[in-house]
N, CA, C and O atoms as a GROMACS GRO file, in nm:
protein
  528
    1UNK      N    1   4.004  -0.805  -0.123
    1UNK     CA    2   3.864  -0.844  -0.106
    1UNK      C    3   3.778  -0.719  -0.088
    1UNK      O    4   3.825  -0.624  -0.024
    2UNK      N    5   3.690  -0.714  -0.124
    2UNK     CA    6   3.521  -0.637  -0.106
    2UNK      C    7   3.507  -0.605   0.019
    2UNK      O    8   3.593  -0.661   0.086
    3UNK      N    9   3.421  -0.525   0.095
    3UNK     CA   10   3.376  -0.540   0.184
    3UNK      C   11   3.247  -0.520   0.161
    3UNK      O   12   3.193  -0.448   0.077
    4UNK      N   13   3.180  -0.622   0.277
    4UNK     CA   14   3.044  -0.698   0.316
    4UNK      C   15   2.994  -0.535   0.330
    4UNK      O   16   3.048  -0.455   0.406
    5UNK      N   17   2.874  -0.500   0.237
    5UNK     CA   18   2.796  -0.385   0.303
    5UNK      C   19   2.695  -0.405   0.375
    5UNK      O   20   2.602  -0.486   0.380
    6UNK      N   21   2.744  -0.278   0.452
    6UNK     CA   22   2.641  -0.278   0.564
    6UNK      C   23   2.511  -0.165   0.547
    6UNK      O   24   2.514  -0.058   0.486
    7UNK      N   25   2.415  -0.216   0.609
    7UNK     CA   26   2.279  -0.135   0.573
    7UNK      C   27   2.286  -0.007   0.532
    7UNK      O   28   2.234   0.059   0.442
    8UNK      N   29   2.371   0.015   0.631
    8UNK     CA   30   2.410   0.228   0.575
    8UNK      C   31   2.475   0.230   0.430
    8UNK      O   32   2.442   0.321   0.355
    9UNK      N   33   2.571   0.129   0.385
    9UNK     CA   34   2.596   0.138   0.252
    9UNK      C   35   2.569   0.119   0.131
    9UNK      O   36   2.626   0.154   0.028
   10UNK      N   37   2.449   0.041   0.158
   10UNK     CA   38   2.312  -0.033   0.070
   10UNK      C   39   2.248   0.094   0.041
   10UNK      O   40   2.207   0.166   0.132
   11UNK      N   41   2.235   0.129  -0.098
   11UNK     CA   42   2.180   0.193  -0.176
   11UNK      C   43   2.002   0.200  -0.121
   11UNK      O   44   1.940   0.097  -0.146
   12UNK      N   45   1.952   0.268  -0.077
   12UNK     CA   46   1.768   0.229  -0.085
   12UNK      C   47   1.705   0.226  -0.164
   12UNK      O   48   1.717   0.331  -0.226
   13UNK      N   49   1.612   0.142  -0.221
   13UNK     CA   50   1.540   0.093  -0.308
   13UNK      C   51   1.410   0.156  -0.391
   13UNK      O   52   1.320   0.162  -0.307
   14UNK      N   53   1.361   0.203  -0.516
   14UNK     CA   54   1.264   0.246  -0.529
   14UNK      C   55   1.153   0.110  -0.585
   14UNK      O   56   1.033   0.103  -0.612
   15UNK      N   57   1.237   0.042  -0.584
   15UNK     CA   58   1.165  -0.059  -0.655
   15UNK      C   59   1.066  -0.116  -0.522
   15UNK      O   60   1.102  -0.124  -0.405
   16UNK      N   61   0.924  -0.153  -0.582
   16UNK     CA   62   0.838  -0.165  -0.490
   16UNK      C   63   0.682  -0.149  -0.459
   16UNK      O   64   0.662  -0.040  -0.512
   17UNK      N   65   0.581  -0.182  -0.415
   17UNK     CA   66   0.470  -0.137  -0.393
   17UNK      C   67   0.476  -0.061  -0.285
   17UNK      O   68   0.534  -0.088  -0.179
   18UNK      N   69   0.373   0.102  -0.334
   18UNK     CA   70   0.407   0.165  -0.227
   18UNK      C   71   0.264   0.171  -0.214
   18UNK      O   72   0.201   0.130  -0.312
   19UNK      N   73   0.180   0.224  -0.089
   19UNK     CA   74   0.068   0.246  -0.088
   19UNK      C   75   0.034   0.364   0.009
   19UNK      O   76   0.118   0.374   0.099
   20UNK      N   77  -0.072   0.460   0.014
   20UNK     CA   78  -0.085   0.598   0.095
   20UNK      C   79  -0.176   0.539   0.192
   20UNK      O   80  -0.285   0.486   0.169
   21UNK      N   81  -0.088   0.564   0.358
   21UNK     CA   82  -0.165   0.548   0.491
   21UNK      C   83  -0.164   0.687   0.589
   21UNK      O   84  -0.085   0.778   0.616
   22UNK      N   85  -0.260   0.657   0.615
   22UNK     CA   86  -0.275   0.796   0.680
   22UNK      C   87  -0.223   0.808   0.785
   22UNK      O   88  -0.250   0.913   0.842
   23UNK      N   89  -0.130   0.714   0.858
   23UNK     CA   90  -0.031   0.727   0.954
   23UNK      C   91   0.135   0.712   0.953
   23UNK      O   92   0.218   0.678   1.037
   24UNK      N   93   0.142   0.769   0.774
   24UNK     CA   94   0.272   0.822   0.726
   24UNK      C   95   0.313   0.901   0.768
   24UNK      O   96   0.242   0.921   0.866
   25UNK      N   97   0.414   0.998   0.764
   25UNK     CA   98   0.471   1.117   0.820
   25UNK      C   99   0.352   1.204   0.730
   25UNK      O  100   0.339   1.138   0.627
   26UNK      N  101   0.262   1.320   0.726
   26UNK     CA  102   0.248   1.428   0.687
   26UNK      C  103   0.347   1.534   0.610
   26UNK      O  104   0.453   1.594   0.629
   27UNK      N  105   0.250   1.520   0.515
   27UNK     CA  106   0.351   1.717   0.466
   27UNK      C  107   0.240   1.799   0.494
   27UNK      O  108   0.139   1.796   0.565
   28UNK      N  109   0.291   1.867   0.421
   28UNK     CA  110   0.232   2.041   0.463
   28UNK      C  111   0.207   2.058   0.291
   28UNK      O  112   0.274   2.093   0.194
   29UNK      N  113   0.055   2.008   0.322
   29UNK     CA  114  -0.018   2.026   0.136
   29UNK      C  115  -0.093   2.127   0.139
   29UNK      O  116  -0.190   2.116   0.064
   30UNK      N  117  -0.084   2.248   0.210
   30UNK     CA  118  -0.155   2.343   0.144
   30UNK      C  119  -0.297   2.370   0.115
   30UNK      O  120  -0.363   2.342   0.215
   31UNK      N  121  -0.359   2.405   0.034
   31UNK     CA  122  -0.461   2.386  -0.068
   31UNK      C  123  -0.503   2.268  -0.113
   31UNK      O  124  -0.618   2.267  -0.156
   32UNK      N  125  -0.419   2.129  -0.118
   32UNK     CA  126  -0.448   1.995  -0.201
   32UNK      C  127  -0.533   1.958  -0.170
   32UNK      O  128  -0.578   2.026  -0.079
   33UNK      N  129  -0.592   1.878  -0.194
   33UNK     CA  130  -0.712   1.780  -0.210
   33UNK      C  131  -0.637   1.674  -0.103
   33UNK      O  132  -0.518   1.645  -0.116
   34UNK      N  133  -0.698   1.636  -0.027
   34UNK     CA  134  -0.653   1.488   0.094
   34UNK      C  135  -0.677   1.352  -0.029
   34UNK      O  136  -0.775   1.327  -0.099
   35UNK      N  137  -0.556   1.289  -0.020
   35UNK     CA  138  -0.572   1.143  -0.082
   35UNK      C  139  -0.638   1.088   0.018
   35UNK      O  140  -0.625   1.092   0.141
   36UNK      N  141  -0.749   1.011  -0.089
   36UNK     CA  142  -0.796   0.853  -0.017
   36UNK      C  143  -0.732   0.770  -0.025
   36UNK      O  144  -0.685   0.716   0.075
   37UNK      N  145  -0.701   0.721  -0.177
   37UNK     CA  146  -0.657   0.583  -0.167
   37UNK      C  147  -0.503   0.616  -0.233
   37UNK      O  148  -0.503   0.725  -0.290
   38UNK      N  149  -0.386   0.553  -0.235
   38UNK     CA  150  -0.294   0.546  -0.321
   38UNK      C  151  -0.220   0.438  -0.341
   38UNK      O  152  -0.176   0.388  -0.238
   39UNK      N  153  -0.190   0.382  -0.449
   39UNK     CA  154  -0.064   0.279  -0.480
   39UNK      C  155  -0.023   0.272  -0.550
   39UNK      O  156  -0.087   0.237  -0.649
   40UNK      N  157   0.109   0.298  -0.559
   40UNK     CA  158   0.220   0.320  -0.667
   40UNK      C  159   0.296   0.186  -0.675
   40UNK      O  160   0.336   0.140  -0.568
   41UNK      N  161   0.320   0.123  -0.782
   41UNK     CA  162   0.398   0.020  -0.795
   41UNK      C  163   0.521   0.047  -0.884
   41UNK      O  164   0.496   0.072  -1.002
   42UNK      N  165   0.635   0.045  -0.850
   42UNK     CA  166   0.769   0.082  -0.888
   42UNK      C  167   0.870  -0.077  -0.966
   42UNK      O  168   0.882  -0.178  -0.897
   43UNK      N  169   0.900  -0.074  -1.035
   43UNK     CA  170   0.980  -0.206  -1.083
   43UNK      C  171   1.132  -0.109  -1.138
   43UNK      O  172   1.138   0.011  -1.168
   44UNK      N  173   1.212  -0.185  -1.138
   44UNK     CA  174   1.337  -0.115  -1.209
   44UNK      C  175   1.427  -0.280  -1.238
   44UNK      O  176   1.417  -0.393  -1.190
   45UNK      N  177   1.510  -0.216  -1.336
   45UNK     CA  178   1.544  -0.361  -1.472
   45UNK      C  179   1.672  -0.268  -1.497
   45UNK      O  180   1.639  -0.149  -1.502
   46UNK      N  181   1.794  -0.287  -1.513
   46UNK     CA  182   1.891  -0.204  -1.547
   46UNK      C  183   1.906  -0.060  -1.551
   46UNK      O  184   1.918   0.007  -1.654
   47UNK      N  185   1.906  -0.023  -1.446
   47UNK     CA  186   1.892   0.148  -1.402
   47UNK      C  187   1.737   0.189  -1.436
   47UNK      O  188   1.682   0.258  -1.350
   48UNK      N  189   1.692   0.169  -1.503
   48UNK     CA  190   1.550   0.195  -1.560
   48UNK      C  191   1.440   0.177  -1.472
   48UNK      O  192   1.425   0.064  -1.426
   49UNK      N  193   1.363   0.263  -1.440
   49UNK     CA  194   1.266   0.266  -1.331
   49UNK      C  195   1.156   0.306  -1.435
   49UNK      O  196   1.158   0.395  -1.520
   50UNK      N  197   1.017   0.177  -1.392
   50UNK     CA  198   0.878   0.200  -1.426
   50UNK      C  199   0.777   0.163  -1.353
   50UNK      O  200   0.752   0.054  -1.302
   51UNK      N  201   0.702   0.302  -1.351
   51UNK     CA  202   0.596   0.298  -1.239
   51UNK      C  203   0.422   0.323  -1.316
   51UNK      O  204   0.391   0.382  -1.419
   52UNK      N  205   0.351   0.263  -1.232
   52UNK     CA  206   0.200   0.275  -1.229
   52UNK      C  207   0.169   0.342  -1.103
   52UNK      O  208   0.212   0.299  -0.996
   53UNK      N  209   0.078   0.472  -1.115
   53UNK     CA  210   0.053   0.558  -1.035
   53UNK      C  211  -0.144   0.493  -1.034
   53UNK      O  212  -0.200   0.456  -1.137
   54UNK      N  213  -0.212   0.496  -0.889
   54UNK     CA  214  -0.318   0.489  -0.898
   54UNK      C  215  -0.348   0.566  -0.758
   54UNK      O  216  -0.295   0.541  -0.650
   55UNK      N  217  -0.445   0.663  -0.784
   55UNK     CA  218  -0.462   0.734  -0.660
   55UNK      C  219  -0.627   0.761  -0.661
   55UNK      O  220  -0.697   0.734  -0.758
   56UNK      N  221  -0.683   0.826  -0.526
   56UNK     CA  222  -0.837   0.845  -0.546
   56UNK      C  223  -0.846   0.958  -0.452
   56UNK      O  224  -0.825   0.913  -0.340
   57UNK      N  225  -0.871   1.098  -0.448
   57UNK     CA  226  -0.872   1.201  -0.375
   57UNK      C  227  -0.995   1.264  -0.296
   57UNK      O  228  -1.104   1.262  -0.353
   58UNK      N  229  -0.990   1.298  -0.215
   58UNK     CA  230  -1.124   1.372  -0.157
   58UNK      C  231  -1.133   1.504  -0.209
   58UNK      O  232  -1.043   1.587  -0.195
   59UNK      N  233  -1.246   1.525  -0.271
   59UNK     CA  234  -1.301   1.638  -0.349
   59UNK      C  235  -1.463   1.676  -0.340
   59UNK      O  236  -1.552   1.654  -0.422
   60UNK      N  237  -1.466   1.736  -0.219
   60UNK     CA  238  -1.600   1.773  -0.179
   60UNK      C  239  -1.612   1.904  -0.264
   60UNK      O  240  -1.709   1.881  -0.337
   61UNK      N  241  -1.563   2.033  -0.294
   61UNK     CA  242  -1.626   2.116  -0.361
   61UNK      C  243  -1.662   2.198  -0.549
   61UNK      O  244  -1.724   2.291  -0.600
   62UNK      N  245  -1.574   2.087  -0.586
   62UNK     CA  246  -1.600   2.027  -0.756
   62UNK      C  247  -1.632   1.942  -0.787
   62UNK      O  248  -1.619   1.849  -0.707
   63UNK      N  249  -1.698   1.911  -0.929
   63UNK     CA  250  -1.764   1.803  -0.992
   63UNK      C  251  -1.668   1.752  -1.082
   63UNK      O  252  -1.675   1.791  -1.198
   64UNK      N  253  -1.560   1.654  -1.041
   64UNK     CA  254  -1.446   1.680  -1.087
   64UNK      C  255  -1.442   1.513  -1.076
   64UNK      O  256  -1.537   1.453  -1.026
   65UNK      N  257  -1.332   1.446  -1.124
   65UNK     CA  258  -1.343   1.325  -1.103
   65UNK      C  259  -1.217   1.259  -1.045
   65UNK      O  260  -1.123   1.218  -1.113
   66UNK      N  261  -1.228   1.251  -0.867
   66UNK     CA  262  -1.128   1.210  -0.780
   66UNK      C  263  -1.035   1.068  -0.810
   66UNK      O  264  -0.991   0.993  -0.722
   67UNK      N  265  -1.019   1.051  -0.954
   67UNK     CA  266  -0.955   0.924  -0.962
   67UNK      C  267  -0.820   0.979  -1.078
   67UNK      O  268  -0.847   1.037  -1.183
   68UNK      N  269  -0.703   0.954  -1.042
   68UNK     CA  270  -0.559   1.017  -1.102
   68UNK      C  271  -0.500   0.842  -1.131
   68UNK      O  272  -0.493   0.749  -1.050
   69UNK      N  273  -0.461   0.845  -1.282
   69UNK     CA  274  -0.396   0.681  -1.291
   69UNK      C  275  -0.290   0.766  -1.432
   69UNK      O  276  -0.312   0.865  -1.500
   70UNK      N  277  -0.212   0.700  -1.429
   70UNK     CA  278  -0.036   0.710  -1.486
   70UNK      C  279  -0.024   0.631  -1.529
   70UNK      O  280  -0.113   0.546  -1.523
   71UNK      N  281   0.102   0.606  -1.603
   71UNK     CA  282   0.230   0.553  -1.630
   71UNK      C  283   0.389   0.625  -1.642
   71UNK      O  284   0.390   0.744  -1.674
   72UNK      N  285   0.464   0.587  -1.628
   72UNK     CA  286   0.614   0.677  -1.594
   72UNK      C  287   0.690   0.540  -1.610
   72UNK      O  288   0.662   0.425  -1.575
   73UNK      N  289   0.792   0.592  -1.673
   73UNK     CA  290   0.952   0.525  -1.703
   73UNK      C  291   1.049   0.626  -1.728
   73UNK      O  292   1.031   0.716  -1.810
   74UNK      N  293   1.185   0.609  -1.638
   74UNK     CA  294   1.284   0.673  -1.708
   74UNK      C  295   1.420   0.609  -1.610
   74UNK      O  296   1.416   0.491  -1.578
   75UNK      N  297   1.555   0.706  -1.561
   75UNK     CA  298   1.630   0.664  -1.556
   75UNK      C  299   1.566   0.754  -1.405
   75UNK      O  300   1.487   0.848  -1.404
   76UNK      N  301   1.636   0.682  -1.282
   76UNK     CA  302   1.672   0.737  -1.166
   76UNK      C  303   1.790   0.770  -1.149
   76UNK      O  304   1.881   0.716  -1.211
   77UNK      N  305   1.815   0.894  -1.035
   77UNK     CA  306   1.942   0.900  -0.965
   77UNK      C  307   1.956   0.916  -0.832
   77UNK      O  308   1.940   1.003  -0.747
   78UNK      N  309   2.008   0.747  -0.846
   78UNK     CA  310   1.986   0.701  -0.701
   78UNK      C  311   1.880   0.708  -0.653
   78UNK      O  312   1.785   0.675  -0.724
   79UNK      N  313   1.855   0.754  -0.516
   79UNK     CA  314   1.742   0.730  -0.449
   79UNK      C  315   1.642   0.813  -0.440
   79UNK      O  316   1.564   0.830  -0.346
   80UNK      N  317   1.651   0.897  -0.604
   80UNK     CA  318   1.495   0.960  -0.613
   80UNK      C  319   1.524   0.953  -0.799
   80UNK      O  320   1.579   0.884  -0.885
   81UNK      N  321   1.460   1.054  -0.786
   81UNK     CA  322   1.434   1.082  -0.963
   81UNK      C  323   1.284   1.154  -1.036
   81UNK      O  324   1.176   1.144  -0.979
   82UNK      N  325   1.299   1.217  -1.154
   82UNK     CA  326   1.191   1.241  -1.185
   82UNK      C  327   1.185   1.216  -1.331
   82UNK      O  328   1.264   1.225  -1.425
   83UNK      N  329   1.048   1.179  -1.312
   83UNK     CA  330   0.981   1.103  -1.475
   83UNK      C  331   0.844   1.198  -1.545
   83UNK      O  332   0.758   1.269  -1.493
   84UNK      N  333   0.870   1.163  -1.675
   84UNK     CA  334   0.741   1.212  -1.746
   84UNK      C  335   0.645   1.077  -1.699
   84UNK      O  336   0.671   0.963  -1.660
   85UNK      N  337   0.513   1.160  -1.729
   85UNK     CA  338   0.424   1.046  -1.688
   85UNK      C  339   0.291   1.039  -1.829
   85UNK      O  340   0.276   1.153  -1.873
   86UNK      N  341   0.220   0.959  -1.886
   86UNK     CA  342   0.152   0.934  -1.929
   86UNK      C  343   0.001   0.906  -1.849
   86UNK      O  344   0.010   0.873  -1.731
   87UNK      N  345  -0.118   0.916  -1.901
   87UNK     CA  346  -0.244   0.887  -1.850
   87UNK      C  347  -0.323   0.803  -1.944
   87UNK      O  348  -0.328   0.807  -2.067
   88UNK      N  349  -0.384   0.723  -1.857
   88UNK     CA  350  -0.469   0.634  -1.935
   88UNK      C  351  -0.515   0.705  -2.077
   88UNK      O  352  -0.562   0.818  -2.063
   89UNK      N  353  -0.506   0.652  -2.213
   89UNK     CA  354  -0.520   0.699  -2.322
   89UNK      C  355  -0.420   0.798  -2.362
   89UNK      O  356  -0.412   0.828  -2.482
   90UNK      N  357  -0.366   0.836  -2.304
   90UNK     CA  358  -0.232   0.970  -2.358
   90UNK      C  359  -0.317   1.084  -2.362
   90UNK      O  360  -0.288   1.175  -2.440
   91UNK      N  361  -0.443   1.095  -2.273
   91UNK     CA  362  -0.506   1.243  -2.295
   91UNK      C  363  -0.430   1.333  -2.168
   91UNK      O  364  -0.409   1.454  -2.169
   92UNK      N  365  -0.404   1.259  -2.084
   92UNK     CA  366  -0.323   1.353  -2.005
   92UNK      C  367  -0.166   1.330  -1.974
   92UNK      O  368  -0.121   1.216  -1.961
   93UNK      N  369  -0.082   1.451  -1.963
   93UNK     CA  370   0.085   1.396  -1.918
   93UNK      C  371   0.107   1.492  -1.802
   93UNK      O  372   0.028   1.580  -1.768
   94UNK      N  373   0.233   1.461  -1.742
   94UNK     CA  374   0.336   1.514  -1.672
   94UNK      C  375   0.407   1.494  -1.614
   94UNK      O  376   0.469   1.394  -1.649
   95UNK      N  377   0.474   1.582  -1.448
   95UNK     CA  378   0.611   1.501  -1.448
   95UNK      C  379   0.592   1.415  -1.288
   95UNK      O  380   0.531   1.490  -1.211
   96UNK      N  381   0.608   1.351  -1.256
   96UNK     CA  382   0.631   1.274  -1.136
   96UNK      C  383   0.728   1.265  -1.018
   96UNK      O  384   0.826   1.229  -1.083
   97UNK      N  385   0.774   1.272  -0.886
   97UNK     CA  386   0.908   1.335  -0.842
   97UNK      C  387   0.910   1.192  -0.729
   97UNK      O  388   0.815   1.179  -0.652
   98UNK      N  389   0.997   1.115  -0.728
   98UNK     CA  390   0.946   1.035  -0.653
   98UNK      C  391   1.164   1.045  -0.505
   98UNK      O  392   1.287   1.047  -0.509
   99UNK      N  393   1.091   1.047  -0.450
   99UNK     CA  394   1.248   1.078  -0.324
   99UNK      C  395   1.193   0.946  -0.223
   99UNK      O  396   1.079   0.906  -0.198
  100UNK      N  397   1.319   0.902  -0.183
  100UNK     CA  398   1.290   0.778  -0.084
  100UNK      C  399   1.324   0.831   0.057
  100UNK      O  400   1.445   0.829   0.080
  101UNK      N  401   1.247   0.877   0.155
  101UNK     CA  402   1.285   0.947   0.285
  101UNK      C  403   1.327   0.830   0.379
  101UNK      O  404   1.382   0.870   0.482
  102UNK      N  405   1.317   0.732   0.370
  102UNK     CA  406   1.374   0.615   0.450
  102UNK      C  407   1.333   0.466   0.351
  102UNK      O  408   1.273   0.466   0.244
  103UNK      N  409   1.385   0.356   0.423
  103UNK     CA  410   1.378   0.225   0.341
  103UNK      C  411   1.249   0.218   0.359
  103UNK      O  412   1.210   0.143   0.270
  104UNK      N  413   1.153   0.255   0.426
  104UNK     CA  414   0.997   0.260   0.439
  104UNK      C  415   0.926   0.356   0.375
  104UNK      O  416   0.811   0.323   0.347
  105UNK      N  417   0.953   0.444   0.350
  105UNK     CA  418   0.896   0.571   0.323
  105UNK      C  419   0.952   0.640   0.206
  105UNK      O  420   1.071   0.660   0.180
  106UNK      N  421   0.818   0.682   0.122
  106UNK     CA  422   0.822   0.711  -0.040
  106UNK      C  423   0.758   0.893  -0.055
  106UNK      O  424   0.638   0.917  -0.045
  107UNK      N  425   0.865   1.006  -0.078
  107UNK     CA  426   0.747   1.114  -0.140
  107UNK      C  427   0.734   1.092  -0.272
  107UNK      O  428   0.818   1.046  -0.350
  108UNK      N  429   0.615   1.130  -0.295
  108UNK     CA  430   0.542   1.137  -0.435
  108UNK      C  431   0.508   1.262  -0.470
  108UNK      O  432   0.453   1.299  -0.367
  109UNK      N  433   0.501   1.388  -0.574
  109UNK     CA  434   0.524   1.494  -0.572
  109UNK      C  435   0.494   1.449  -0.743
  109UNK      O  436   0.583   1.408  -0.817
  110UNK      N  437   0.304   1.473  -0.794
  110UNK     CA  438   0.292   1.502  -0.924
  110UNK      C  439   0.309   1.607  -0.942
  110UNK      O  440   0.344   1.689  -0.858
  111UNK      N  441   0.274   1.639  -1.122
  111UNK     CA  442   0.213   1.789  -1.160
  111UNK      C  443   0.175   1.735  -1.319
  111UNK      O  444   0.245   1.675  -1.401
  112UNK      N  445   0.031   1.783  -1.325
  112UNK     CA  446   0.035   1.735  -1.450
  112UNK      C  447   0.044   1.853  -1.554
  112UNK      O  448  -0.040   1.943  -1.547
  113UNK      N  449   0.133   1.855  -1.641
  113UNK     CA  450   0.150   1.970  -1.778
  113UNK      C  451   0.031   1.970  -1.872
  113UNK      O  452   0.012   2.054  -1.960
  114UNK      N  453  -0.070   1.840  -1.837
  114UNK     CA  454  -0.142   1.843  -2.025
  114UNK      C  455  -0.269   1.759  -1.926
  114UNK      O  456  -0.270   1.654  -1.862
  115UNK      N  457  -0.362   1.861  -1.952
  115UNK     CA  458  -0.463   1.764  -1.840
  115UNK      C  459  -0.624   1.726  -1.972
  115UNK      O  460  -0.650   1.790  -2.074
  116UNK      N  461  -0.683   1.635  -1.930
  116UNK     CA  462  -0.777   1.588  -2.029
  116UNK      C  463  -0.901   1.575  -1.956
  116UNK      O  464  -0.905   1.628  -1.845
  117UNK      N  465  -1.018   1.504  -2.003
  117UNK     CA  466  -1.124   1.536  -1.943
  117UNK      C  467  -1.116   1.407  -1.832
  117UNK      O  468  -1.156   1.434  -1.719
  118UNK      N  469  -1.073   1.282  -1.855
  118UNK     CA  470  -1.063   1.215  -1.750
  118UNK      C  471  -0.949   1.232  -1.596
  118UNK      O  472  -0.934   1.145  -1.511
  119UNK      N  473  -0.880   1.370  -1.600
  119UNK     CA  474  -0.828   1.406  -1.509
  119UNK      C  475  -0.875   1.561  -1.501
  119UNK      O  476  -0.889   1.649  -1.586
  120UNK      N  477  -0.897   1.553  -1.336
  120UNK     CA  478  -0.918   1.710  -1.336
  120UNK      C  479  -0.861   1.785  -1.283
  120UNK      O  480  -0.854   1.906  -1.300
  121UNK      N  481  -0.781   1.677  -1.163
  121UNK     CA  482  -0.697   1.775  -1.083
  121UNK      C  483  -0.528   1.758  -1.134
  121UNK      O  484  -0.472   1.653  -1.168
  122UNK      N  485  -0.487   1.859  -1.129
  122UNK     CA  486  -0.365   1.882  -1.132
  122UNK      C  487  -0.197   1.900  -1.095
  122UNK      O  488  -0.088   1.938  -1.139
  123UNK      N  489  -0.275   1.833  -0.969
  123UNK     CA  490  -0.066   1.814  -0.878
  123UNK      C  491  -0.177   1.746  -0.733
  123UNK      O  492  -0.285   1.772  -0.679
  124UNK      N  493  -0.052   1.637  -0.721
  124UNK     CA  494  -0.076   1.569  -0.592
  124UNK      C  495   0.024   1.532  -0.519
  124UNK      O  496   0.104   1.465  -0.584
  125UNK      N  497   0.069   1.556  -0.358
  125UNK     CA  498   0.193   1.510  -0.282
  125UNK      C  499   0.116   1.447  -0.169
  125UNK      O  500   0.012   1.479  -0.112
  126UNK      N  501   0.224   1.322  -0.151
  126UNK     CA  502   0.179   1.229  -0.072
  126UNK      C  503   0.340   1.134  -0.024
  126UNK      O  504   0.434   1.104  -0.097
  127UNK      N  505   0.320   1.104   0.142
  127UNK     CA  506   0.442   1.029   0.176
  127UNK      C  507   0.368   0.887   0.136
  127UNK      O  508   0.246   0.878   0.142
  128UNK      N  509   0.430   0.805   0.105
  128UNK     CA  510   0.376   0.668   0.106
  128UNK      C  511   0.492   0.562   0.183
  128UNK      O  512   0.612   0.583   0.200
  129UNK      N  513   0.416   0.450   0.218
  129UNK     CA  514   0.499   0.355   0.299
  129UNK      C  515   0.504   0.213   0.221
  129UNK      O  516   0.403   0.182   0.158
  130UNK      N  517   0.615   0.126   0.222
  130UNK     CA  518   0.598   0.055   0.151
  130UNK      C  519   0.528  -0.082   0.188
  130UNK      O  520   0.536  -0.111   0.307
  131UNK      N  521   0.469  -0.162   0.116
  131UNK     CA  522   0.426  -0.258   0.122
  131UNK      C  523   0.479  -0.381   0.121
  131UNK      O  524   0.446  -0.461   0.208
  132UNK      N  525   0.557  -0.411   0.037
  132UNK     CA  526   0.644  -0.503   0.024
  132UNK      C  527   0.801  -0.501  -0.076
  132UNK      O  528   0.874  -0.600  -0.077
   0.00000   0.00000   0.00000
């Protein structure tokens, strides 16, 4: 017989709505721009992980436009992974880093390679917590 797993042996999940609260754990961003808003929605279907990135940043000293939106699919391993990402219209790409720091808690770690006029900024890290 199998044995019954127990929570510690349960794989953690990327699949999920994640969303950015400002009483997540902190990183240490440097230079970045502070997220306002974020929610990432994660689905996975036979190893295959696909996500919608929607974020909104604070940007007081450019005329720049604080709104970052995606798409990403690829394969995970295990409980992180990294994906190419697409932007609304295919004017912008890059890569996405997504690590699960607990069954609650999501880093997110962009960078975009190919930026267009509807994106201006260029790399964003953020812990996110999940929603459901």
């Amino acid at each position: 017989t199998r044995p019954i797993p127990t929570p510690r042996d349960t794989p953690l999940q990327l699949a999920g709505t994640w969303i950015y609260a400002p009483r997540a754990p902190a990183l240490d961003a440097g230079k970045l721009y502070r997220p306002e808003y974020i929610e990432l929605k994660v689905q996975t279907e036979g190893g295959v992980v696909f996500g919608q990135y929607k974020g909104r940043y604070v940007i007081p000293d450019r005329p720049i436009s604080p709104t970052v939106a995606f798409q990403f699919t690829g394969k995970a391993a295990g409980n992180s992974g990294s994906f190419a990402w697409k932007g609304a219209g295919g004017g912008s790409a890059g890569q996405v880093e997504l690590k699960l720091l607990t069954e609650r808690t999501l880093q997110v770690d962009w960078k975009a390679t190919q930026v267009s006029d509807s994106l201006g900024l260029v790399s964003g890290t953020a812990v996110l917590i999940r929603r459901n």
